[in-house]
C-alpha positions in Angstrom: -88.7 21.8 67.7 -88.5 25.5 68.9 -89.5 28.4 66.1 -86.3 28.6 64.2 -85.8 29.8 60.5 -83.5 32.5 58.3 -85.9 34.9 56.7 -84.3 36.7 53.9 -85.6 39.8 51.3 -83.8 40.5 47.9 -83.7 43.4 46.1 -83.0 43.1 42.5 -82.1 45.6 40.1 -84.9 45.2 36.9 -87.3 42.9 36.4 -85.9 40.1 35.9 -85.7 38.0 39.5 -82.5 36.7 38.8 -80.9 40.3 39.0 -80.0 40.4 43.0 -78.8 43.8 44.1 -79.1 43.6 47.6 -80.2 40.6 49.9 -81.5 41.0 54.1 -81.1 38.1 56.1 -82.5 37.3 59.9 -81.6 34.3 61.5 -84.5 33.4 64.8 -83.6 31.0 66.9 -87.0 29.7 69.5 -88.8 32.9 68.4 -85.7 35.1 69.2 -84.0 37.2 66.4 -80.2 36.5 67.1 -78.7 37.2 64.0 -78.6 39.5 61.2 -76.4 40.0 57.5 -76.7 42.7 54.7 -74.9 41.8 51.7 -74.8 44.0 48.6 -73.9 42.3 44.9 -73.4 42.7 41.5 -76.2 41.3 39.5 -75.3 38.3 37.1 -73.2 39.5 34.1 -75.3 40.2 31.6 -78.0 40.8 34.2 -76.9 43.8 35.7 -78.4 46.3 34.4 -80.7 49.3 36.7 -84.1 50.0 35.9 -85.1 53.2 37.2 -88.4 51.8 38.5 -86.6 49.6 40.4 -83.6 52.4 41.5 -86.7 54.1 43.1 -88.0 51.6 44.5 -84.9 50.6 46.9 -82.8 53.7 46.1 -79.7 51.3 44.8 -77.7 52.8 42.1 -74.9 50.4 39.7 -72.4 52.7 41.5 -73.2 51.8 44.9 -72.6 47.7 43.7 -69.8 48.9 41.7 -67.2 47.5 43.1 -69.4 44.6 45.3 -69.0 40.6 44.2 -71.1 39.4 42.2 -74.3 37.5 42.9 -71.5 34.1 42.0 -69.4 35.1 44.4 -71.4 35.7 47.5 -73.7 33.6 47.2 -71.9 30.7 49.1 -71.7 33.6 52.4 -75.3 33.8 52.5 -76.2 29.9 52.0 -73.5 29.5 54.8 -75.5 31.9 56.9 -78.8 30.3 56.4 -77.4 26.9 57.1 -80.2 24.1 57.3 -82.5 26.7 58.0 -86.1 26.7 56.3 -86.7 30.4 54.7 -89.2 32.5 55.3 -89.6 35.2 53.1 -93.0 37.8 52.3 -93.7 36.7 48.8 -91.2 34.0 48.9 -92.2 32.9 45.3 -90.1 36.0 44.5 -87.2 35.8 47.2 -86.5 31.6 46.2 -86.9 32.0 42.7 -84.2 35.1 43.0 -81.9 32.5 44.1 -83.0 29.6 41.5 -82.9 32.0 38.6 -79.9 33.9 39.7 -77.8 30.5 39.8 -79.1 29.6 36.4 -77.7 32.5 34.9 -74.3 32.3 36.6 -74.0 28.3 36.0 -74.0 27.7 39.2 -76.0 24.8 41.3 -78.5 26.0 43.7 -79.7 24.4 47.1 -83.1 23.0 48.0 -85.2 24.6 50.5 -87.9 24.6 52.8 -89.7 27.6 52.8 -92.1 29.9 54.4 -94.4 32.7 52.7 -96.0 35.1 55.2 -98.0 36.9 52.1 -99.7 33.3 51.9 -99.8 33.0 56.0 -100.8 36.3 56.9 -104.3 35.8 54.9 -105.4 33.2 57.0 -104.3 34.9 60.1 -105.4 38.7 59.9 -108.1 40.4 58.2 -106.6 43.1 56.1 -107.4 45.6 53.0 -104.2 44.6 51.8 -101.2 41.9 52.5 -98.3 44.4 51.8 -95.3 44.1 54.0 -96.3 47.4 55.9 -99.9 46.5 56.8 -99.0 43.0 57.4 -96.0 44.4 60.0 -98.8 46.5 61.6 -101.2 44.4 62.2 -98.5 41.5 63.6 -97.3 45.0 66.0 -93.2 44.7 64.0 -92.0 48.2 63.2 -90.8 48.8 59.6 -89.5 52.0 59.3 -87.8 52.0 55.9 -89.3 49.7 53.7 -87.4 48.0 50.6 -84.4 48.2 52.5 -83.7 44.3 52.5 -82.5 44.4 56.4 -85.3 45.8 57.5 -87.9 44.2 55.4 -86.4 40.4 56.1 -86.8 41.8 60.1 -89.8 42.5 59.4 -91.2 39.6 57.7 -89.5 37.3 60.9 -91.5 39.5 63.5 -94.6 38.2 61.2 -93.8 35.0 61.5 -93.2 34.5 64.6 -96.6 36.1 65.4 -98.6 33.9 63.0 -96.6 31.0 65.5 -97.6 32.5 68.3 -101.4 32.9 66.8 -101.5 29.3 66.2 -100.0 27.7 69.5 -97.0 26.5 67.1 -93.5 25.7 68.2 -92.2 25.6 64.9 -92.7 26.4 61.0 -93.7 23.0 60.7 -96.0 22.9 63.1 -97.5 26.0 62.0 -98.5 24.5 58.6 -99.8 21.2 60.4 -102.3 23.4 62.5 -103.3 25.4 59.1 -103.8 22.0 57.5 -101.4 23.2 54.8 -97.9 21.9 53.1 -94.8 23.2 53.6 -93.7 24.2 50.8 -90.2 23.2 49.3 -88.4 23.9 46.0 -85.5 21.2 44.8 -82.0 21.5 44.4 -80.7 22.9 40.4 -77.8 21.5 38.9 -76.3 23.0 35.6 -76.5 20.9 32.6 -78.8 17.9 34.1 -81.9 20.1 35.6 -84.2 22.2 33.3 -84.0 26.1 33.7 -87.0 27.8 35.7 -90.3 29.1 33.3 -88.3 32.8 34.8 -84.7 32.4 33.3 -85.4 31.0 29.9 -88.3 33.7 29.3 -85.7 36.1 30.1 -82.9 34.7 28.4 -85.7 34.9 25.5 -86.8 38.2 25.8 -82.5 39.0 25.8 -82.3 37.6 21.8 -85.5 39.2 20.8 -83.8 42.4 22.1 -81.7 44.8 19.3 -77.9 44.9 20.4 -76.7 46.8 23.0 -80.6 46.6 24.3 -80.8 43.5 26.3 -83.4 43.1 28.9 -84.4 46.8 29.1 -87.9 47.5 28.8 -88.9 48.4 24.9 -92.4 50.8 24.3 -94.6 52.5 26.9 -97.3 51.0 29.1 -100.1 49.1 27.2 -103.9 50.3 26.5 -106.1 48.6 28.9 -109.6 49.2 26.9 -109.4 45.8 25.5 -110.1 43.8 29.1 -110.0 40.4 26.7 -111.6 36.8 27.6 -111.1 35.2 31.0 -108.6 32.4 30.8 -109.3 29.2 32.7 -107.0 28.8 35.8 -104.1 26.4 35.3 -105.0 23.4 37.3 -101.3 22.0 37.4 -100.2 25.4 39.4 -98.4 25.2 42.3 -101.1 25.4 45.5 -99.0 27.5 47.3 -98.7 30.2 45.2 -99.9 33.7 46.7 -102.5 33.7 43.5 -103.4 30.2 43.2 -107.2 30.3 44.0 -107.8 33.7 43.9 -110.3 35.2 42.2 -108.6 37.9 40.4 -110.0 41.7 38.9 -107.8 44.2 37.5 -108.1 48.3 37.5 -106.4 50.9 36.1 -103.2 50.9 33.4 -99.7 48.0 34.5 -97.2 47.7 32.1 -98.9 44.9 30.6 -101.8 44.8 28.2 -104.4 43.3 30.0 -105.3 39.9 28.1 -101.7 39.1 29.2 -102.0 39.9 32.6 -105.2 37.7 32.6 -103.0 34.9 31.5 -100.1 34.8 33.3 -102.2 35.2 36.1 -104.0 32.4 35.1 -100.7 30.1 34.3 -100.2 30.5 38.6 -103.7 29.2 39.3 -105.6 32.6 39.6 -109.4 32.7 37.9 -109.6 36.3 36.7 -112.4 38.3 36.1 -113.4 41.3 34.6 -116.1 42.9 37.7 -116.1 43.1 41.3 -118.2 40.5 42.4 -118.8 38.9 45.6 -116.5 36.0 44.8 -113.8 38.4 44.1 -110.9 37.8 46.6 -107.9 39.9 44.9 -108.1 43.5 42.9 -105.0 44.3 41.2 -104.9 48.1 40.8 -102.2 50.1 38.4 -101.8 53.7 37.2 -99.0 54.4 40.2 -101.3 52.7 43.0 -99.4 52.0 46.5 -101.0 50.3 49.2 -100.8 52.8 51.2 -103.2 55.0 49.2 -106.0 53.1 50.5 -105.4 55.1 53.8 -105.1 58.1 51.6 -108.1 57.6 49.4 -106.6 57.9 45.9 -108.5 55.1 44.7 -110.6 53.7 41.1 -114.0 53.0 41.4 -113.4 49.1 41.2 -111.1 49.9 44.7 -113.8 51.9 45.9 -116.4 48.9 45.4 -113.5 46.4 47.4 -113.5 48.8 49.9 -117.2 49.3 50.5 -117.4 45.0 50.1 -114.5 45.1 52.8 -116.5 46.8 54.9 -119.6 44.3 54.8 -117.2 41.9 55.4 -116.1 40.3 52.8 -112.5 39.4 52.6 -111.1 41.0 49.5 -106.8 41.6 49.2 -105.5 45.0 47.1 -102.3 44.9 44.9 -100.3 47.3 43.5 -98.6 46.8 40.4 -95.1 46.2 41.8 -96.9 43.8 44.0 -98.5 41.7 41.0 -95.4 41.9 39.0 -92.9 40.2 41.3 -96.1 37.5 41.8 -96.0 36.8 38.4 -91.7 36.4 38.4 
């Protein structure tokens, strides 16, 4: 079976997953791309609104989708372009729960998938400060020269995976998780009114009746004091193993929109031990206060970062997240 699969990369427009803006797909056919679609949408109603975090982050504004279908509508062109195709997404947590929870919120059923998540992949294949789409591109030798648009980034992510093939003498996905002694992942088919909602969609929904009127789902207060670093929660044993944080050994630096204690535990509810030093067992840092991975080229780093980077350097294998990064981890 040669190396074919659709990878795809959503954009969505606040932080709830189930808000799709903008969707990237790439179909490869024996290691070949021979295919590519761009769709923008509309968000879910009552889902649609723009954070500006997220407006700078991909540069879409509600006017640019203002007159696109919405999520509902176009949804059944992009499952006809992936066909029977397994995904492949960076992060693809994010990218298949965008479709799961986006269907839930517009009553819709949603397909089952085999999937693909090169974040997962790529640190078992490359040795690399951090497993962000643009170091990951770079070390695999795929150009990505605007990142977050979802054409480019879905490219991107296929040129990885193709290389992780190659890497492992694979002619196909599944093959490539035989020879990494690993599962491919899969996520089941939903149907409205007879399958439960995702953990995503009814926190959201939640978080939308807690909100006051004319309020829902935007973000309420300012970021969170982080002198309180709280107890280390045991990691949840029933987590899904593939994951990007189940196993990890887990720090935090620096202020995320969460208080820390809560970061601890939803980490901790995908199968991540956290902790509150850098030790040598310490395998991810998550790093705040406006951190991009590209500032460890740049050297605007916290002293915990410093201390990864100086472990890095004896060899041990330690992965840097930003915020953004974190966030879409934990849905």
């Amino acid at each position: 079976m040669p190396v074919d699969f659709t990878a795809i990369d959503f954009e969505t427009a606040n932080g709830f997953r189930g808000s799709p803006c903008s969707v990237g797909l790439t179909k490869v056919r024996d290691g070949v791309v021979v295919n590519e679609g761009y769709w923008l949408m509309r968000p879910p109603e009552g889902h649609d609104h723009f954070d500006s975090r997220n407006i700078t982050i991909h540069g879409i504004t509600p006017d640019d989708v203002l007159t696109a279908p919405r999520f509902k509508d176009v949804f059944p062109e992009i499952h006809a372009f992936i066909g029977d195709d397994p995904l492949v997404a960076h992060n693809a947590a994010f990218d298949i729960g965008v479709i799961r929870s986006a269907s839930e919120v517009s009553g819709m059923p949603s397909p089952a998938f085999d999937y693909a998540c090169t974040v997962v992949l790529s640190r078992k294949n490359y040795s690399l400060p951090s497993y962000s789409l643009p170091f990951v591109a770079e070390a695999a030798g795929v150009p990505l020269l605007n990142h977050h648009d979802a054409t480019e980034d879905a490219r991107a992510c296929a040129g990885i995976m193709v290389d992780i093939a190659r890497r492992q003498g694979s002619d196909s996905l599944r093959g490539v998780f035989r020879s990494m002694k690993l599962a491919m992942p899969h996520i089941d088919a939903y149907v409205p009114g007879l399958d439960e909602m995702s953990k995503a969609t009814r926190s959201a929904l939640g978080k939308m009746g807690e909100a006051p009127e004319g309020a829902a789902g935007t973000p309420r207060g300012g970021r969170s004091s982080w002198s309180t670093e709280g107890p280390n929660p045991l990691p949840n044993a029933s987590a899904d193993p593939t994951h990007p944080l189940y196993g990890q050994t887990l720090v935090f630096t620096g202020d995320i929109s969460l208080a820390r204690p809560e970061a601890k535990l939803r980490a901790a509810q995908y199968g991540a031990q956290c902790a509150s030093s850098v030790t040598r067992k310490t395998t991810v840092l998550v790093v705040g206060s406006g951190f991009a991975a590209s500032d460890l080229r740049h050297g605007r780093l916290t002293s915990k970062a410093q201390r990864v980077l100086e472990l890095q350097r004896r060899g041990q294998g330690i992965e840097v997240l930003s915020e953004g990064e974190f966030m879409q981890m934990i849905g």
